[in-house]
N, C-alpha and C positions, 0 to 999 in steps of 0.2 A: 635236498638230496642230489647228489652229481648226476652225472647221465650215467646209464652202463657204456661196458666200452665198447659194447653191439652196434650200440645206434651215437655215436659221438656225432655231437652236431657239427665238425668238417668233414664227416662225412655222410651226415645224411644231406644234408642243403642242396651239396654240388648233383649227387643223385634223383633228385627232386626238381629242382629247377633245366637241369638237361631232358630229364623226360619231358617237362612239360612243356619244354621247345617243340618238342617232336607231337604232342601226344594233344595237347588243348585244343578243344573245339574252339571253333568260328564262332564265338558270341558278340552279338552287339558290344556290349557293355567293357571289351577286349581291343577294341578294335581303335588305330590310332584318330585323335582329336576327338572321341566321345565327350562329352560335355557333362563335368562335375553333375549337374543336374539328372543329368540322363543315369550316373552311376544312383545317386539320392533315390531315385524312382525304383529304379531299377531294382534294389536293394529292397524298399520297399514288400514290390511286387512278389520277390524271391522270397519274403518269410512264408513256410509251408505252402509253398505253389512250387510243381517242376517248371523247369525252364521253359519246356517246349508250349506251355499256357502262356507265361509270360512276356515272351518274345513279340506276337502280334499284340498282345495289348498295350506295352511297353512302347512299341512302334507308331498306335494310333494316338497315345498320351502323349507324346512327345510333338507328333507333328502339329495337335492341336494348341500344347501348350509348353512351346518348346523352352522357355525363360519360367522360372517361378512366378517372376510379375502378372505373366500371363494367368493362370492358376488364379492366385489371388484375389484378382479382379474378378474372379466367377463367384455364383453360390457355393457354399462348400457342397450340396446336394447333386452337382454339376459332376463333381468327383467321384460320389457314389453312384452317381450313372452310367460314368464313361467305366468304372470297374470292374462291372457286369459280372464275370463267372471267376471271378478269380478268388473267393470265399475271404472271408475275415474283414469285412470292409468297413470294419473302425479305421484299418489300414488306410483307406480311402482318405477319411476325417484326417486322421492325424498329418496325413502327407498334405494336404489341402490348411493346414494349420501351420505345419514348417513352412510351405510356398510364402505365407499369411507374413509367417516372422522373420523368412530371410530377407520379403523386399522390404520391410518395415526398419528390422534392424540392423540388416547387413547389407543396405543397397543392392540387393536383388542379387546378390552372388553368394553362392553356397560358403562357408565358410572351411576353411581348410584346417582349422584349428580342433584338435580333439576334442577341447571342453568344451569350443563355441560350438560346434558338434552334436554333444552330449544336452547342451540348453535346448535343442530345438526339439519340438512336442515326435513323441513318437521313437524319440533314436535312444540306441540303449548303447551297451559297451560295444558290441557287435559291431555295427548299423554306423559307427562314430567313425573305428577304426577302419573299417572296410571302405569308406570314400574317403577320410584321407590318405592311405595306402593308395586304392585302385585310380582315387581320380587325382591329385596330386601329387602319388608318390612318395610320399613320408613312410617312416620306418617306425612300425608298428605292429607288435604279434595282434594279427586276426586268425579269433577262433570260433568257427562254428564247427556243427555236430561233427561233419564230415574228418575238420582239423584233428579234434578230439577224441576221434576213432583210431584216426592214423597215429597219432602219438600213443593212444593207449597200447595200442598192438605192438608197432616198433621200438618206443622207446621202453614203457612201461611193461611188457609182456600180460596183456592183461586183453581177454577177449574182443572186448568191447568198453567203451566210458563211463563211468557214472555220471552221475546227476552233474549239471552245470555249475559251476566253482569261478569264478571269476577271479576271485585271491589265487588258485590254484593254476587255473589254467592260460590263466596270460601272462607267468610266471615260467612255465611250463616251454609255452611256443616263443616266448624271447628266448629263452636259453638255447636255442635253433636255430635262432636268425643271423641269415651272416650281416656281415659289417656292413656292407656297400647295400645307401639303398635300394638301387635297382633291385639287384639280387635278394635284396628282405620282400619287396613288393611279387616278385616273381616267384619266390618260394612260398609266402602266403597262397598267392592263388594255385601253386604248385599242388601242395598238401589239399588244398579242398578240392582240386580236381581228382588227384589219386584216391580221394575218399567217398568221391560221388562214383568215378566210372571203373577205380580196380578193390580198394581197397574198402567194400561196400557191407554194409552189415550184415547181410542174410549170408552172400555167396563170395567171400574174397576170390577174386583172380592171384593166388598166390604167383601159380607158376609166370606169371606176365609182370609181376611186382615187382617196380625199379628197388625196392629196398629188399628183397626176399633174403640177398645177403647177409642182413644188416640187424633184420628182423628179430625184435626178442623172444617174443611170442611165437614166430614159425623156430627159433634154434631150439626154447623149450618145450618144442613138440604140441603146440596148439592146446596149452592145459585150460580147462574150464574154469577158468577164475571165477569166485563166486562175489559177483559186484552189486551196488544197489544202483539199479535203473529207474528212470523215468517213468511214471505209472502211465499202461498203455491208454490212447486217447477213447474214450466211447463212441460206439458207431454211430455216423454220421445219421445213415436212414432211421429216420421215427425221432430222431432228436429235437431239442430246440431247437439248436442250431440250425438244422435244416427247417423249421417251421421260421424263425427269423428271415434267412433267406427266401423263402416263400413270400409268406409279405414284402420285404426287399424289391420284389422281383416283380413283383405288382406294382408298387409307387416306381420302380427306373424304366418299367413300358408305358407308363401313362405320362402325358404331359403336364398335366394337374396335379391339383390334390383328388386323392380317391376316397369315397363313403368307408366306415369301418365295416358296414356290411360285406361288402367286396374282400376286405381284405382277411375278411373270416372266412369266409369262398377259398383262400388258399390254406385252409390249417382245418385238420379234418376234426382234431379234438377241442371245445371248446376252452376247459383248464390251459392247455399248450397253448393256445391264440394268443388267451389272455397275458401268459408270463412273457411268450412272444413279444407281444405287444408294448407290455411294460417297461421290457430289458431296454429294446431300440430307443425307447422313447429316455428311459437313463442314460442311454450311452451318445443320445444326442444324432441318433441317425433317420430319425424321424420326428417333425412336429405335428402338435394337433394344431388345427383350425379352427376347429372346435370341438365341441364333444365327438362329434362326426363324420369328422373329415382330418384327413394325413396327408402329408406331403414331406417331400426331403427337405434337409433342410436347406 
């Protein structure tokens, strides 16, 4: 389907990438000579975590284990501790397992190739494109939530995005990108900034919106598009989830392996402990010792 002639991608690009000259925060991960590596992490760190958690712990992973090789060479358990409060810590695992395959199969250097990219444990379409765009520059639509907002509104006239589409939406954000890679790398991180700090899901900053002009959704007067969303995530408090992180949180203060007694001490329902228990132990973020005893791995 072409673009409407609201939002024609030469003219949304050039609006996009000039604000975000002006407009982008001072992140690490922006900053010149960042190291391939540091964006891998980083990227990481970023699935469902705000920046401002990410930043000092990003800081401490790096100094510690500034080369993948370094990583590597640790326990993968080493990774799950140094992770601390940053939730989802398969994330952990999985980045401790690309460190594992890049110096194994790519002589310790990230690899800059989309699909060599896509081979390593943990990386998806997102996560492939976003370091080689951010950390070398290649010309590649990156789409996350934020991107996929901004295009529904502007281009599409449509509230808010549906469900994630991979066929659809990186379809979608290349018909956008201009030619030069610079400017494709700059307008990627353009769009997902305008979608984190103006262009935000609850409260858009219309009136401050480098696109308001351009805007399909603000020319058709902000109609309610009736779309299928994302089903909303269940509360954290009293979850498993949080009873995982409880044990979690026990085995990354202790030096040891810890007794199962203790680590039932952190999970008030005995049913929860147990599935607690079981998940970590499938998902390989916990081993036994024995019947009795748990440590990372």
């Amino acid at each position: 389907m072409p673009l409407p002639s609201i939002a024609r991608s030469d003219e949304l690009a050039p609006l996009v990438v000039d604000w975000f000259a002006v407009h982008a925060r001072d992140l690490p991960w922006r900053r010149p000579g960042f190291p391939p590596w540091g964006t891998l992490v980083s990227e990481f760190m970023l699935q469902q975590t705000p920046v401002v958690r990410v930043i000092p712990r990003l800081d401490e992973w790096l100094t510690r284990w500034p080369e993948p090789a370094d990583l590597a060479a640790e326990p993968a358990g080493e990774a799950v501790r140094a992770w601390q409060s940053l939730g989802y810590p398969r994330r952990a695992l999985n980045l401790h397992a690309c460190a594992v395959v890049i110096t194994e199969r790519f002589g310790g250097a990230v690899p800059n190739d989309v699909d060599a990219l896509l081979s390593l444990p943990g990386v998806g379409d997102y996560t492939a494109r976003a370091v080689a765009v951010f950390a070398f520059g290649s010309r590649h639509p990156v789409v996350d939530t934020n991107i996929r907002r901004v295009i529904a509104r502007a281009v599409d006239g449509h509230p808010d995005a549906s469900t994630p589409n991979a066929k659809r939406d990186l379809p979608a954000m290349t018909a956008l990108l201009p030619a030069d890679d610079t400017a494709a790398a700059r307008f990627n991180a353009g769009m997902m900034e305008l979608g984190a700090l103006i262009c935000t899901a609850r409260s858009p900053k219309c009136e401050v919106c480098p696109l308001a002009n351009v805007c399909a959704w603000r020319a058709a007067g902000y109609p309610d598009v009736e779309i299928t969303r994302k089903p909303k995530q269940k509360k954290y408090e009293g979850s498993d989830r949080q009873a995982r992180g409880a044990i979690i949180r026990v085995l990354r203060e202790s030096p040891g392996p810890v007794p199962a007694a203790r680590l039932a001490e952190a999970v008030t329902e005995p049913a929860q402990y147990s599935r607690a228990l079981s998940g970590l132990l499938a998902d390989g973020l916990l081993v036994a010792i024995d019947d009795d005893l748990f440590a990372l791995p």
